[in-house]
N, C-alpha and C positions, 0 to 999 in steps of 0.2 A: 504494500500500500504506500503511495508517495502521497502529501499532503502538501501541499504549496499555497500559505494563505500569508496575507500579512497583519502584526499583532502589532501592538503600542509596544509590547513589554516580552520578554524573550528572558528565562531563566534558567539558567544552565545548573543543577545540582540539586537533589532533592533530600538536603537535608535540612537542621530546623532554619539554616539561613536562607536557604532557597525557596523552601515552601512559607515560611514566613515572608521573601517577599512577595510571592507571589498571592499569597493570602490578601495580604494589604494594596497589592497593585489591584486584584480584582474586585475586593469592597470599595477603592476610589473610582471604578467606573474604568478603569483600565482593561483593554482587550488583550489578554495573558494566556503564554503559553511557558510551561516547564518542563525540561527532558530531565530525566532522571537517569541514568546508564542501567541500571541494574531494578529487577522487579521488588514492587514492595509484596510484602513485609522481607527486608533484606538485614542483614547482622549488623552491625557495625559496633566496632570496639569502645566503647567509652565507660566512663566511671557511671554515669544518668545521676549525679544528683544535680536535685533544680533549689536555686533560691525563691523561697515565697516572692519574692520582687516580680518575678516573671509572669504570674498566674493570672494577673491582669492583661498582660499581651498575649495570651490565647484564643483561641478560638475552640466550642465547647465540644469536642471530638479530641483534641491533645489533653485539657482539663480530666476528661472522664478516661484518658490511657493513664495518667497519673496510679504507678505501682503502687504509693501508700506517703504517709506522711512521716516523717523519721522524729523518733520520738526519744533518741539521745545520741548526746553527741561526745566520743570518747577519745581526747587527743593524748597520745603515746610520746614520751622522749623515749633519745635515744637508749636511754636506761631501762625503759620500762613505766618510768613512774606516769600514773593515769590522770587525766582530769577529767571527770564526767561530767555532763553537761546536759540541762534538759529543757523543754522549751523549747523544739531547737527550730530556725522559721524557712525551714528546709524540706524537699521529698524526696523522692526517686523514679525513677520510669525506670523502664527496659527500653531500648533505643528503636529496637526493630517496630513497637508496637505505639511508641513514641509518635517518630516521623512517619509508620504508617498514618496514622490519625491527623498528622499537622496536613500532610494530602490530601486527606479527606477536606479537613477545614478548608483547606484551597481551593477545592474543586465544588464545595457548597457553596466558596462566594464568587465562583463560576469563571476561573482559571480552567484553565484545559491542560490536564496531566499527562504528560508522556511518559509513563517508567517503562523500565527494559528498552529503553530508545536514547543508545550513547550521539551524544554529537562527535560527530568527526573533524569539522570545520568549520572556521566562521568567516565571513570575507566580509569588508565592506564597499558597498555599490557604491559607483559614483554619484549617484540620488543622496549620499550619505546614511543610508540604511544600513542594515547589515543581512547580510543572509546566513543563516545557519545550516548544515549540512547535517541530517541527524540519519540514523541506519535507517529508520520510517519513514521521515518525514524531510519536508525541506523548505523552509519559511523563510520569510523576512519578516524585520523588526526592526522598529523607529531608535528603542532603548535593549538594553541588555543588560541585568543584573548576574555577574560571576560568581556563583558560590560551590564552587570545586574543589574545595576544599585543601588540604596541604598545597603551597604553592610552587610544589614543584610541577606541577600538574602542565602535561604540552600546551595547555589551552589558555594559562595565564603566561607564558612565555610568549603570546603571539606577538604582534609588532604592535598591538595597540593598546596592552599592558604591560604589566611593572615587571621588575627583575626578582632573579628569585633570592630569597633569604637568603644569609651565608649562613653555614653549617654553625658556628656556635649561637646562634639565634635563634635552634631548634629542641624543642624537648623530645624524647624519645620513650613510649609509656608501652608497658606490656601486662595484660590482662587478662581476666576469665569471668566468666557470668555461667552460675553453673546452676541446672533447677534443685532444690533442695527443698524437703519436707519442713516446715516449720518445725514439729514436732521433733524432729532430730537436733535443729539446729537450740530449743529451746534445752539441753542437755546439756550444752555447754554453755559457754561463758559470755557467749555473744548471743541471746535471746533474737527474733526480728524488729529489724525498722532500728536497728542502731549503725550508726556511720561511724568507722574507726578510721584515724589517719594515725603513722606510726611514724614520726618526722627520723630522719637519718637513717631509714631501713637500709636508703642506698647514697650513696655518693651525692649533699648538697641537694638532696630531694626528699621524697617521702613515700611510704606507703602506704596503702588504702585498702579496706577491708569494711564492705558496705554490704548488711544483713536484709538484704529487700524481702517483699513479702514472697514466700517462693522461692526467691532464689539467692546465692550468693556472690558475689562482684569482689574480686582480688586485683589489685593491680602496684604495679611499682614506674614511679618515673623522678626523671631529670633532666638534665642536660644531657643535649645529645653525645657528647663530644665525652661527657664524662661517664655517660653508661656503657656506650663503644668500650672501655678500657676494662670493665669488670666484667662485660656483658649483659645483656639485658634481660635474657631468656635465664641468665643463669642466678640473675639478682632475683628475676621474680619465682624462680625455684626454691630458690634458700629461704624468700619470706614467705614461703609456705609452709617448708620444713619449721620454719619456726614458730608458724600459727600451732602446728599443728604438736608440736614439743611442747607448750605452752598450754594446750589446752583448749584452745580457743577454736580450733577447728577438727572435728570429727575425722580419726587418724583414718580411718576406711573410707571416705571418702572422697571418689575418684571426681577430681573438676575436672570440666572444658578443657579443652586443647584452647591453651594459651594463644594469642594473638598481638600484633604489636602494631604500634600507628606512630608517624611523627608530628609532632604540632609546632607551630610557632608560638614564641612565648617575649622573648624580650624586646621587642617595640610593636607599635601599628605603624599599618603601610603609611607613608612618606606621602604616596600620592595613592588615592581611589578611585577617581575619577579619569577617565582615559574616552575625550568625545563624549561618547550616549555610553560608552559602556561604565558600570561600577563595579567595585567589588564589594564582598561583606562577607561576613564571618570569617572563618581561617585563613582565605584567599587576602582579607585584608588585616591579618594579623589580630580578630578582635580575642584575644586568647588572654585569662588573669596571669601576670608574670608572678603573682604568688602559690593559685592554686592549680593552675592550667583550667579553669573552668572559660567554656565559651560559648554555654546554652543562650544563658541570658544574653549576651553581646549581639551572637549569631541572629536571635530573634528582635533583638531592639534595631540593630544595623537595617534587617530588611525591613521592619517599618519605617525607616529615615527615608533608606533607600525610595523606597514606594511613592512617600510623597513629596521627596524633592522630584522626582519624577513627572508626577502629578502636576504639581505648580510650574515645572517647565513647558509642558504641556499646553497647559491652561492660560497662564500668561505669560512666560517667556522668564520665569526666575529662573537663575545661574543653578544649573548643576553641581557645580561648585559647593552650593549651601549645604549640600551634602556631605561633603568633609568636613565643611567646618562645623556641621551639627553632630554628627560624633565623636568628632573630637572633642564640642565643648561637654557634652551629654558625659563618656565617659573614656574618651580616648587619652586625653590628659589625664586626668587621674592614673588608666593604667600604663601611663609612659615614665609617669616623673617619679609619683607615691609607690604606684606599686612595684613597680620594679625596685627602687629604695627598699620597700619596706621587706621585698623577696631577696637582696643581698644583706641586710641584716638578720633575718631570720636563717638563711640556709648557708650562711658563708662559713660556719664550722657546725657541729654535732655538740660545742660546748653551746651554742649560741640557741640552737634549738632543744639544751637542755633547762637551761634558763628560762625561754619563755613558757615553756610548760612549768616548770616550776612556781613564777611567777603569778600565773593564772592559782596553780593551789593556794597558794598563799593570799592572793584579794580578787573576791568575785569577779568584783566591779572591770578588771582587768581583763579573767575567766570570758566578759562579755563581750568585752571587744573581742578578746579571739575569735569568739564566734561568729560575730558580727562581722568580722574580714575574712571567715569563709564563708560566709553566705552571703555577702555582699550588703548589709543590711544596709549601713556608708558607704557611699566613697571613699578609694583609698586616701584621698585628704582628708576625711574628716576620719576616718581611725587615725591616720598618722596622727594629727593634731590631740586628737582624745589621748590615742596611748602617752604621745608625750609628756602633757601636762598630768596624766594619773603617777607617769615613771615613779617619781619621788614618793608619792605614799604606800607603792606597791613594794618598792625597796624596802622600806622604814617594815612595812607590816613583813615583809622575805623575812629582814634580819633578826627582828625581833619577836 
């Protein structure tokens, strides 16, 4: 079947940044069209926890995939010692049944979903269009939204976007989502619906041990450059032998065949804007340089996207305003703050034993932690808060 029509709006990548924008290009009245390469419901390797922040930029088919509501939050030093936390304004999904549902929500506000239909090409007309070459289909489009995710990807190298990342720019994460009985998992130590991070599992990073309903999610990351040197398959083996010496995870217990993905982490793109086309989500760096989270970014990005689109459309606003709206929204924060606040926490194993410590010693501290993995601030305003508590959290450590 070849399909040759022409769209306002062309989105290449159907995960939550692409179907997000397309979601929002199709509620503004925008005529959208999304290829997605691979058929949903498809795997994809990720950590899925979401910040409560996000659950207002959904649409109610991703709301109702929502795995469960995570109902403690337990961060690990290097040592061991624990900080439990409750309250916590966090959930989880499974990704496959995630970004299945965010396509649905696309395709209710009447986008037109292509999955199992890779683009091959994209060229632009001398009309200034662009045509896309997809294995199904073959269209043109006024705009183009890029969300392909890691940017090494051939289709963000084309001549009409960015360059790609340099290698120490990249985190390197390897994981497992594996189905698990509640009732087993409730045997040990880690009950469901608890999110564990284990800071200095590995090399200047951390690991993660997330008890969803059902199932269980293992993963280890850092620096790319730095898990190359110990291995990554072999890091995230050892912090299993250790869940599992520990207690914490049921020793007969056979996970998932481990999987590995690279992200970007230490800036946003420079430029996103290239002509009609943009980028958003990993393709333009929206990645936490603290926790590598990039749901929320991914999903806020293509609403920006959507309606700086819109308004150019409509009356003729600069494209432009698109970078400069996420960058003011949340680009700066995660260039300046959080990368800061991710080379003080992970720059040795003493440094991530103190702040867990810290947290034991004054709640109030305990909250911000949380609060800057789930983004509840800005990384300026944790930076600013943790600053000015430093002094009474010391005084209450020492004493």
């Amino acid at each position: 079947m070849t399909i040759k029509k022409r769209y306002d709006v062309a989105v290449v990548g159907g995960g939550p940044a692409g179907t997000a924008s397309a979601y929002y290009a199709a509620k503004l009245g925008l005529k959208t069209i999304l290829f997605e390469k691979h058929s949903y419901p498809r795997p994809k390797p990720c950590g899925g926890a979401l910040s409560a922040r996000i659950i207002p930029l959904l649409g109610k088919e991703a709301v109702k995939a929502i795995n469960c509501e995570i109902e403690e939050l337990r961060l690990f030093s290097p040592s061991f010692k624990c900080l439990s936390l409750k309250n916590v304004p966090g959930y989880t999904v499974r990704r496959e049944e995630f970004d299945l549902a965010m396509a649905k929500d696309a395709r209710e506000a009447g986008a037109i979903v292509m999955d199992n239909c890779r683009v091959k090409a994209i060229y632009q007309l001398p009309s200034g269009d662009y045509e896309i070459a997809a294995e199904t289909a073959t269209i043109t489009a006024k705009y183009i939204i890029m969300a392909v995710g890691f940017p090494k990807n051939a289709l963000i190298r084309s001549p009409f976007t960015r360059e790609e990342f340099e290698e120490d720019y990249l985190a390197m994460t390897v994981l497992s989502e594996t189905p698990v009985d509640n009732k087993i998992m409730a045997e040990v130590n880690f009950p469901p619906k608890v999110m564990a991070i284990f800071f200095g599992a590995v090399p200047n990073g951390y690991a993660w041990y997330f008890v969803k309903d059902g199932y269980v999610n293992i993963g280890v990351g850092a620096t790319a450059l730095l898990l190359k040197d110990v291995g990554a398959v072999n890091a995230y083996k050892q912090f299993v032998i250790d869940l599992k010496q520990k207690g914490f995870l049921p020793k007969d217990l056979e996970l998932a065949k481990e999987r590995a993905f690279p992200l970007p982490f230490k800036r946003t793109a420079e430029k996103s804007v290239f002509g009609n086309v943009l980028l958003v989500g990993d393709s333009a760096g929206f990645v936490s340089p603290v926790t590598g989270e990039g749901i929320y970014y991914a999903v806020k990005g293509g609403q920006l996207a959507a309606q700086a689109i819109s308004e150019n459309l409509k009356n003729g606003a600069p494209l432009s305003s698109y970078h400069d709206n996420w960058k003011k929204d949340f680009g700066n924060g995660l260039d300046k703050y959080g990368y800061f606040l991710r080379e003080m926490l992970y720059k040795s194993k003493r440094r991530m034993e103190l702040a867990v410590i810290l947290g034991i010693h004054d709640m109030q501290m305990a909250t911000l932690l949380k609060n800057l993995i789930f983004g509840v601030y800005g990384y300026q305003q944790i930076f600013w808060k943790a600053l000015l508590r430093l002094p009474v959290t010391l005084i209450k450590t020492i004493f």
